[in-house]
C-alpha positions as CSV (number, residue, x, y, z in Angstrom):
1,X,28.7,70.4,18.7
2,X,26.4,72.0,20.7
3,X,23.2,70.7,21.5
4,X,21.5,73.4,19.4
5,X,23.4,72.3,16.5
6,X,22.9,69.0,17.4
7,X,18.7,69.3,16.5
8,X,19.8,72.2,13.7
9,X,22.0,69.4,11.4
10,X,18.9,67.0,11.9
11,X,16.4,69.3,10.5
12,X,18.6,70.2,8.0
13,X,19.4,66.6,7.3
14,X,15.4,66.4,6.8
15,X,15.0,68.8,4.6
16,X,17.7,68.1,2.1
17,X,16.0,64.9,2.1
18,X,12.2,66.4,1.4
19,X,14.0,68.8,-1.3
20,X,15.9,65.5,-3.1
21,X,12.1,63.5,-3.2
22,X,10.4,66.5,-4.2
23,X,12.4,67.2,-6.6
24,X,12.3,63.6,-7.9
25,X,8.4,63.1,-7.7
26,X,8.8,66.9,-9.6
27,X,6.2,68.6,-7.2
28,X,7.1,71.9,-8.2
29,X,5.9,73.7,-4.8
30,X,7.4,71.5,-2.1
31,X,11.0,71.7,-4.1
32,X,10.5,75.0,-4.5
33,X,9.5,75.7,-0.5
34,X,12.9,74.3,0.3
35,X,14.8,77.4,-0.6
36,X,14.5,80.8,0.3
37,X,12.4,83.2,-1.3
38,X,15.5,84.5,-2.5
39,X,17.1,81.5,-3.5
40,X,19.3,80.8,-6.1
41,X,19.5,77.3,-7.8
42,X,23.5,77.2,-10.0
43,X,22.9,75.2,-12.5
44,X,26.1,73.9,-14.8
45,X,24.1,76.2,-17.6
46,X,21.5,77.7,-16.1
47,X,21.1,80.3,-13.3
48,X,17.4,80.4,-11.6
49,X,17.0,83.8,-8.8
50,X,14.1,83.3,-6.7
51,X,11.5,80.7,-5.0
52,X,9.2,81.9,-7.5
53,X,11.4,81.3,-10.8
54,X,12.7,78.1,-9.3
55,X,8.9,76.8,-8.8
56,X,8.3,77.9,-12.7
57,X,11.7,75.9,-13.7
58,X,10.4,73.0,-11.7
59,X,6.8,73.2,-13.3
60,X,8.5,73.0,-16.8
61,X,9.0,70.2,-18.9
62,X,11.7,67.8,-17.0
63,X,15.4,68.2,-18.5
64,X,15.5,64.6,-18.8
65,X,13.6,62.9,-21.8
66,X,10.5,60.5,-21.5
67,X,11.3,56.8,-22.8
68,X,10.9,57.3,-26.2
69,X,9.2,53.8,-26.6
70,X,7.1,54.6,-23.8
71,X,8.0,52.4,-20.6
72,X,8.2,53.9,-17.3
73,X,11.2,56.3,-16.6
74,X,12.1,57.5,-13.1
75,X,15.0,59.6,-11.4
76,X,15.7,58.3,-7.7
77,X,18.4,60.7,-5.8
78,X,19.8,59.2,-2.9
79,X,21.9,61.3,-0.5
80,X,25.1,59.9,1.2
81,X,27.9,61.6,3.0
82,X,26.7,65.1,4.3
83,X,28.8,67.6,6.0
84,X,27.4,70.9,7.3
85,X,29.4,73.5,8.9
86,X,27.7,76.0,11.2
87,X,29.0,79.5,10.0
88,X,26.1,81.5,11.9
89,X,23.8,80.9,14.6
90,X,20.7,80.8,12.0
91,X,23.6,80.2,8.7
92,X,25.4,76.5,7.7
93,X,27.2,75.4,4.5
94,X,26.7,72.2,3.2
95,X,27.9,69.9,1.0
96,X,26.4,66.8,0.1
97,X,27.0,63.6,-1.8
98,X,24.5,62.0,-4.0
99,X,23.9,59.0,-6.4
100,X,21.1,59.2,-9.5
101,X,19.6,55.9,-10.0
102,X,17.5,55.2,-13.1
103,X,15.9,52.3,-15.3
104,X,19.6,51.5,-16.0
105,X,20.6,51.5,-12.6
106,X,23.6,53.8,-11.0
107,X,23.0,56.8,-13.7
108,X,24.9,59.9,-12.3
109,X,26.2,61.1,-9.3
110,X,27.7,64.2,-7.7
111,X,27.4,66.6,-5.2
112,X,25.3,69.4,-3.8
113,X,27.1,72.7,-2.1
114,X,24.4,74.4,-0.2
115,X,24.4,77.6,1.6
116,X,21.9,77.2,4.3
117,X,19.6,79.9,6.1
118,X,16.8,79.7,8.8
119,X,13.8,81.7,7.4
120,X,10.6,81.8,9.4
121,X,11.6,79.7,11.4
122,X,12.6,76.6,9.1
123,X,15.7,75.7,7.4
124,X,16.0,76.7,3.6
125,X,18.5,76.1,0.7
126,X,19.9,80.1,0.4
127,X,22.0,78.9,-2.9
128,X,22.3,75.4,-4.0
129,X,25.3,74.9,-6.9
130,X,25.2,71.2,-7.7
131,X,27.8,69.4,-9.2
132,X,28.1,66.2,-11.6
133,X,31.0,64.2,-11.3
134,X,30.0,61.5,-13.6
135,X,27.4,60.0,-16.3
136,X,27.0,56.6,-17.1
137,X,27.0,56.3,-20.7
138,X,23.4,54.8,-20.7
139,X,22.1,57.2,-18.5
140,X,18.2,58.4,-19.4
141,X,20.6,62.0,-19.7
142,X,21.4,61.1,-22.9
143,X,17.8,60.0,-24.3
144,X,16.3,62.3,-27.2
């Protein structure tokens, strides 16, 4: 690994990090300033073009249900194994591990495959297809 790629997978490290906690804390501009203005988000059902589109999806109502009976309810992604493979000088494909934890504890977990792209002059998610591998069969997925 060069040393360019050496400072190139820690900001990207970064800012799949910033892009997991603003997505979490639903702060629809900072998640939505991690990808690129053309950016595409592959969801399982769902298909979102655009920095602008994914900042409206993220300023919607959250997919996951409030607590029906009105205690606290958070999301907490935490990211794990991360491998990013340089295909370009300003171009790297990643993909990523992650774990949900939730008022029941371990709730999901999958992974993300990201394509990544330097745009003025930062790091951004170019196309992001994440991937569930499994659901805990309390998980605050299933409230409603």
């Amino acid at each position: 690994m060069t040393p360019e790629e050496s400072i190139a997978l820690a900001e990207i490290q970064q800012h799949l990090a910033c892009c997991a906690q603003a997505g979490d804390a639903r702060r629809a501009d900072a998640y939505a300033d991690c990808f690129a203005v053309d950016g595409v988000l592959e969801l399982a059902h769902e298909t979102i073009r655009g920095r602008e589109a994914i900042r409206a999806w993220m300023t919607a109502p959250s997919v996951i249900p409030a607590p029906a009976d009105g205690t606290p309810g958070f999301v907490s992604h935490h990211l794990t194994t991360c491998h990013v493979e340089f295909t370009a000088p300003d171009e790297a494909a990643a993909r990523t591990y992650w774990l949900v934890t939730s008022v029941v504890g371990l709730d999901h977990n999958g992974f993300y495959r990201d394509h990544l792209r330097r745009e003025d002059g930062a790091w951004r998610i170019a196309h992001r297809r994440p991937r569930t591998l499994w659901i805990s069969p309390a998980s605050v997925l299933h409230r409603g």
